[in-house]
C-alpha positions in Angstrom: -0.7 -25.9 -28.7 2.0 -25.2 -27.4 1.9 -21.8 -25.9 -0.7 -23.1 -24.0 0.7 -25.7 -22.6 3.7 -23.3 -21.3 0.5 -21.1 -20.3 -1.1 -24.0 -18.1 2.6 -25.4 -16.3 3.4 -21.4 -16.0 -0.2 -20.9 -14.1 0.0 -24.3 -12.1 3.0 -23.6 -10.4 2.3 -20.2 -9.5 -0.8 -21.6 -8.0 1.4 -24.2 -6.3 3.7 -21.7 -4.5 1.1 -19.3 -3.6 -0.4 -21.8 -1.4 1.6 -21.3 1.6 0.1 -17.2 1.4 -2.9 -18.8 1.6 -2.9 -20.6 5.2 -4.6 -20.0 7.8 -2.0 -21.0 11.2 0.6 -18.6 11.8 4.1 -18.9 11.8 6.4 -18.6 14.6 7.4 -15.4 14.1 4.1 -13.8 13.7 2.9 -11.0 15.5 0.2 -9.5 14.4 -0.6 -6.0 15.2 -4.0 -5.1 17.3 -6.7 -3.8 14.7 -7.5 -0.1 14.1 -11.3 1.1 14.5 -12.9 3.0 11.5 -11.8 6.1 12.6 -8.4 5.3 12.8 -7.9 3.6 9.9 -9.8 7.0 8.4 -7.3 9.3 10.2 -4.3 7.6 9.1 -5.1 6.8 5.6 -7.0 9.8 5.0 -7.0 12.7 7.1 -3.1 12.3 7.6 -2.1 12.5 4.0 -4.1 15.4 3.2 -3.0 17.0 6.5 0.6 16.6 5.1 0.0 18.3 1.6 -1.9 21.0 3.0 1.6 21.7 5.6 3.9 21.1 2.3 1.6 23.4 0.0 1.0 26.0 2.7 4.9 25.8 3.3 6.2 26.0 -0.2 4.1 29.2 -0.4 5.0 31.0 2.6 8.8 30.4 1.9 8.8 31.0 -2.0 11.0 33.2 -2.9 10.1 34.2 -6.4 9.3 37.4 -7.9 5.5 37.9 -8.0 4.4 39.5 -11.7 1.5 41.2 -11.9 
């Protein structure tokens, strides 16, 4: 009984301070970004990262300097 009353407070008052993440007017200092289209959102999240491990990899092997056993 009683872990679940600790359980209910503990949940109510997280639900009571997350309500300010919740609204909807902005605050004064606020400034909001302009959106990305679809393809820009790809190329950054996507194409971008990949682009990076393939110059890493390709990088790592042009400057290894290890002996190659065949």
């Amino acid at each position: 009984m009683r872990a679940g009353v600790v359980a209910a407070g503990t949940t109510l008052m997280m639900l009571l301070m997350s309500a300010p993440a919740l609204a909807l007017t902005p605050d004064d200092g606020d400034d909001p970004a302009p959106r990305l289209s679809a393809i820009e959102t790809i190329g950054l999240y996507v194409v971008a990262p990949i682009g990076l491990f393939v110059v890493i990899t390709a990088l790592v092997m042009v400057l290894d300097k290890s002996k190659k056993q065949v």
